[in-house]
N, C-alpha and C positions, 0 to 999 in steps of 0.2 A: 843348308846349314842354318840354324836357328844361333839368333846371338842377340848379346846385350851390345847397346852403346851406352857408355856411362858421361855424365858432364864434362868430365876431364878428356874424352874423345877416346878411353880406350876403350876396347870391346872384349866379353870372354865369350865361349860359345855356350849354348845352353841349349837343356833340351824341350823344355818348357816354362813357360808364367801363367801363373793363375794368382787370380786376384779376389776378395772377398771382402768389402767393406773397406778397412784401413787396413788390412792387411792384404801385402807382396809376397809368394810364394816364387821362388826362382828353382827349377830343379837342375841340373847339373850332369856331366858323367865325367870323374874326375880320377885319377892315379894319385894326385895330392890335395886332399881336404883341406889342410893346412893353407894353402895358397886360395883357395876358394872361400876361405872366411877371411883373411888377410884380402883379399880385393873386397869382401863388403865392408869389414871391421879397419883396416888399416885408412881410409880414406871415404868417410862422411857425408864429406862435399860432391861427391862426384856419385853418391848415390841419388840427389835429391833429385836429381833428371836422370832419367835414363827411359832409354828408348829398345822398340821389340820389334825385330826385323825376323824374315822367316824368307831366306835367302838373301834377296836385295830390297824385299817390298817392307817397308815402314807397317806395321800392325797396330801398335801401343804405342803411347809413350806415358811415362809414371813420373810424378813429381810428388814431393816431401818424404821419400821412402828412406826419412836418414835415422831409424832405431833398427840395432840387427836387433831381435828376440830369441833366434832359435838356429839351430841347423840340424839338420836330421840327416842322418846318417845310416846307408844301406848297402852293403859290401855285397857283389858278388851278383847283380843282377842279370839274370840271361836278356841281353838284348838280340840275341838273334842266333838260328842254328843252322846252320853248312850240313844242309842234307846229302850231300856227295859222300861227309864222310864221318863211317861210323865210328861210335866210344862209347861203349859198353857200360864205363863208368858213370856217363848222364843218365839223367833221369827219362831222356828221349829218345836216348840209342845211339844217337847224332853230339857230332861234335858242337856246342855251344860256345858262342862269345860272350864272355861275362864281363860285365863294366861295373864300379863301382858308383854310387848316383849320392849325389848330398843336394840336400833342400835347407836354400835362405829361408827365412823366416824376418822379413820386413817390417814394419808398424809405420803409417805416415803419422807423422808429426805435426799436428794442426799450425799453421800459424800462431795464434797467440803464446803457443808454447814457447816457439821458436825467438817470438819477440822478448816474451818476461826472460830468457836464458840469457840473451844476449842483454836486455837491462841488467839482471842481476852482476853481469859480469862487469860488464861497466860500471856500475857502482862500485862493484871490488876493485879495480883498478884505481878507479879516482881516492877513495880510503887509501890505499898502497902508497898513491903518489901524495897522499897530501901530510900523512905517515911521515915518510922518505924523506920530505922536504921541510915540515914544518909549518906549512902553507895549508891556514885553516879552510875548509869549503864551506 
């Protein structure tokens, strides 16, 4: 079993990562796409490490991978066919398991990006507070 470990310590299974520059490709075989973007998209933090095991053995591990960009999306892929027994209706005579497969699409996030985003918010905050209270900065 191929899986992710994400920073926040939970793990989904996966079927592959490949990686190209700054970009994280995570491929998937999922029944709910929805919940496979909602674990990259719903929580940020817990992408910026993550780690690639391929049973129990440590592989990879990826840090700054906190921009989703993309998910791709592929219904219906034959991952494997039970040649014992036939279906006429396949394209192989043989009955086929088909699983649906969706691909993250990651970007790392350079540090300085990471630093100016959190300045700029900081600065919003303190404008807010000083707003709020009256209290020139």
């Amino acid at each position: 079993m191929n899986k992710i470990r994400f920073a926040n310590d939970t793990e989904m299974e996966v079927s592959g990562v490949t990686q190209a520059g700054d970009i994280l490709k995570i491929e998937t075989d999922t029944a709910d796409v929805n919940a496979v973007i909602g674990s990259f998209r719903d929580n940020l933090a817990a992408t910026s490490r993550m780690r690639y095991y391929v049973g129990t053995d440590l592989l990879r591990g990826y840090t700054g991978y906190t921009l989703l960009t993309g998910v791709e999306f592929t219904p219906d892929v034959v991952a494997g066919i039970d040649y014992e027994t036939e279906d006429e209706t396949t394209e192989s005579g043989f009955a086929e398991i088909k699983v649906d497969k969706a691909t993250v699409i990651m970007r790392r996030v350079d540090k300085i990006t990471q630093v100016a985003a959190v300045a700029e918010q900081l600065a919003a905050n303190l404008d807010f507070v000083a707003m709020e209270t009256g209290v020139e900065i």
